[in-house]
C-alpha positions as CSV (number, residue, x, y, z in Angstrom):
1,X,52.6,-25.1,-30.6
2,X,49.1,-23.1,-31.2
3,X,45.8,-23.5,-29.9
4,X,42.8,-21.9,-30.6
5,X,39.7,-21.0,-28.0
6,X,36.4,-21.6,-28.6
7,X,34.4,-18.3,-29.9
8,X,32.4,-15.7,-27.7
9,X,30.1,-13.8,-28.8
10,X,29.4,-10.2,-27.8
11,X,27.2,-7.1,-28.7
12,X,27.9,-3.7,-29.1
13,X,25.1,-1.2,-28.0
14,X,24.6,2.0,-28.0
15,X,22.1,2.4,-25.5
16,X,21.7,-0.1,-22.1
17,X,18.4,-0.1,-21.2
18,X,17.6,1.2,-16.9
19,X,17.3,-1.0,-13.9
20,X,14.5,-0.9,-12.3
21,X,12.5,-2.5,-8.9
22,X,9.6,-2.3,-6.7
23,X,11.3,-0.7,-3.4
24,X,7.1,-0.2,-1.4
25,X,5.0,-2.2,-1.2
26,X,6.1,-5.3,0.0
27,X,5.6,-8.3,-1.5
28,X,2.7,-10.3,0.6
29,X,1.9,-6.2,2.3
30,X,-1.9,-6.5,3.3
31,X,-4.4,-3.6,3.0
32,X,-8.0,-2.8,4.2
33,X,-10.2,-1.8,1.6
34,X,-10.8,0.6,0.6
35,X,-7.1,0.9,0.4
36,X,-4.4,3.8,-0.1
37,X,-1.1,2.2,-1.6
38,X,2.2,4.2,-1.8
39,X,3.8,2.7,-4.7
40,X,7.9,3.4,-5.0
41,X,10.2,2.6,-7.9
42,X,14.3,2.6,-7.6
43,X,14.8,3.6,-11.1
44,X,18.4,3.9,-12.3
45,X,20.0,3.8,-16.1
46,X,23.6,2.8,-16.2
47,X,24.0,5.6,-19.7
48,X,22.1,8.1,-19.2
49,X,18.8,9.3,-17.4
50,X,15.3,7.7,-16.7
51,X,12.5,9.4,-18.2
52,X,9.8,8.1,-16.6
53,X,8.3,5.2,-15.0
54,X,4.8,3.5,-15.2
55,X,2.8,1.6,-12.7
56,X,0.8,-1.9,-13.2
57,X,-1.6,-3.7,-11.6
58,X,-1.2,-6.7,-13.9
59,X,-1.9,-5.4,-17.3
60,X,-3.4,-2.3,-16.5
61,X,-1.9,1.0,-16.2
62,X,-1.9,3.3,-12.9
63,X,-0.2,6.3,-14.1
64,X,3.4,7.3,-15.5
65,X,5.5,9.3,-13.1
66,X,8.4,11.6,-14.9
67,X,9.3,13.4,-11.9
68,X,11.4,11.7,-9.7
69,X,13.0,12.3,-6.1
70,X,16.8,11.9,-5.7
71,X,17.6,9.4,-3.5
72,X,21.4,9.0,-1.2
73,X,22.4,6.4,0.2
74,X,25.1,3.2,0.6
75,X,23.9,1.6,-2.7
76,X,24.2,5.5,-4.1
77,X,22.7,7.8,-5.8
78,X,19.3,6.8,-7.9
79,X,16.1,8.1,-8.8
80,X,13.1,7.2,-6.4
81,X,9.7,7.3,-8.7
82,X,6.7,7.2,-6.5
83,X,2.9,7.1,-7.2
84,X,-0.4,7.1,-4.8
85,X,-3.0,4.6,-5.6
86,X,-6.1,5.4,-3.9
87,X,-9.5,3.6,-3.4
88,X,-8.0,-0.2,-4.0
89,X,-11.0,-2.4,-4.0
90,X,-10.7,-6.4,-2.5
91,X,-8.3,-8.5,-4.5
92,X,-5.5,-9.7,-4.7
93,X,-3.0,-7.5,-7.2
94,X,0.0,-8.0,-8.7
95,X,2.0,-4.8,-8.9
96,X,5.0,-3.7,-11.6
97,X,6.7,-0.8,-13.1
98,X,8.6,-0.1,-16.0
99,X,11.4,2.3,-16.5
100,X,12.0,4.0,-19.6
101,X,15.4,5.9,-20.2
102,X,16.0,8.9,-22.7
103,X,17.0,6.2,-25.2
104,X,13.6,4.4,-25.7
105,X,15.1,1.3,-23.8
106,X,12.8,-0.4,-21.4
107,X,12.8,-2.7,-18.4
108,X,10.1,-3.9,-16.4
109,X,10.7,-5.0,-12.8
110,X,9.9,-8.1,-10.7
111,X,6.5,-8.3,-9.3
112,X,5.1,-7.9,-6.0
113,X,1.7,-9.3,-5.0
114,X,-0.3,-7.5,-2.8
115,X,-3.6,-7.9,-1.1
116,X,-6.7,-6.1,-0.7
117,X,-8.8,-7.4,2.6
118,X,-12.6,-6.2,3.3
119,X,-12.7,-3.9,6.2
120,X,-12.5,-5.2,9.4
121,X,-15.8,-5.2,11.5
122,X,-16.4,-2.3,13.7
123,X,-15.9,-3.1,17.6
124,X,-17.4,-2.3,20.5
125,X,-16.7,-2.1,24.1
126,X,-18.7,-0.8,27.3
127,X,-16.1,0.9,29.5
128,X,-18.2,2.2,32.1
129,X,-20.3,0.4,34.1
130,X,-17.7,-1.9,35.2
131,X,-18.1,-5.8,35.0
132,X,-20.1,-6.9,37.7
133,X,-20.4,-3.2,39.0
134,X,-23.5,-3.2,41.7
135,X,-26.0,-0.1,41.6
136,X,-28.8,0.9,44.6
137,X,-32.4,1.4,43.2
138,X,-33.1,3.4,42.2
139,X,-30.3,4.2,40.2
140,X,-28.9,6.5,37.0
141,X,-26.5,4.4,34.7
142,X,-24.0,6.0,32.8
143,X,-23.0,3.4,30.2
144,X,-20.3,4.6,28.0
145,X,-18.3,2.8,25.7
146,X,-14.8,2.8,23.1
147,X,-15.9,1.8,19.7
148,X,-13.1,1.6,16.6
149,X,-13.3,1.1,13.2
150,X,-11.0,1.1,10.5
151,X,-10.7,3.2,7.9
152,X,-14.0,5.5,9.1
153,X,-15.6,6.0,12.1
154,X,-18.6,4.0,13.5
155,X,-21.8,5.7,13.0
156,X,-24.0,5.0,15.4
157,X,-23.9,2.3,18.7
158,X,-26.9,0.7,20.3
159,X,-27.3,0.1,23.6
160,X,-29.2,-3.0,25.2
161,X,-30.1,-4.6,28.8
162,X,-30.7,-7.7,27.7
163,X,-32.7,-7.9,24.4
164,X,-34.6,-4.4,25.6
165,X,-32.9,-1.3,23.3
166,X,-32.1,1.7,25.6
167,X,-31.2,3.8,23.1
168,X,-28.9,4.7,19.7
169,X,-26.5,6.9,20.0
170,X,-24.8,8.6,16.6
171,X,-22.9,11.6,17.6
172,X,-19.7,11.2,19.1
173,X,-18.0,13.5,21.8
174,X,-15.8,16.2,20.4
């Protein structure tokens, strides 16, 4: 007795194309604007080399990196492919690469959405006098006070007794 199996189909190629994903950021990572973003690819090509890599935000190009830093670890050895994207405005962004090996073949990896917040407010607290601190009159008040800000520093802070101004200061101590 003979039997014969259904077909399969294969391919021959001469040239696989690389594999390629989004290692930093994140997807969901959170930035203040405006925002630095360290972008990293794990680039690899199963036949021969990578050649370089381009970064996306949706359909527009960031730059093309075709140096790359060799990377060690339990998955192996691969090609790390990393690119600095400075000055992100607010928005939400939708970030790619794709790898291109000596071959011509390309692959593009999954996305990862990131997002682009406006800077926080600046805040303000008076650390000296103390809450419910008493003074004899007549008396000199130091008032002093911890400000923060992110990314720059504040500028200036106004002080007030009440709705009466006492003063702006806009140098900071050393």
């Amino acid at each position: 007795a003979m039997t014969t199996s259904a077909p399969v189909d294969i391919s021959v190629v001469t040239n696989l194309p690389p594999r390629v994903k989004l290692i930093s950021p994140y997807d969901g990572a959170k930035y203040f604007a405006p925002a630095t973003v360290a972008i990293c690819a794990d680039a690899r090509d199963p036949d021969g080399t990578v050649t370089s890599v381009e970064f996306f935000a949706g359909t527009n190009s960031l730059a093309v990196v075709t140096n790359s830093t060799v990377v060690t670890n339990h998955e192996g050895i691969y090609d790390q492919f990393c690119f600095t994207w400075s000055g992100v405005a607010t928005g939400a962004y939708t970030l790619t690469v794709m790898a291109t090996d000596n071959g011509g073949a390309t692959s593009t990896s999954a996305p990862v959405c990131i997002t682009v917040m406006p800077p926080p407010l600046p805040s303000v607290k008076i650390t000296n006098p103390k809450d419910g601190e008493t003074f004899v009159a007549p008396a000199k008040v130091t008032i002093c006070s911890a400000t923060r800000y992110f990314p720059d520093r504040v500028a200036s802070v106004q002080y007030f007794a009440d709705a009466t101004s006492l003063g702006i200061v806009t140098n900071r101590p050393s």
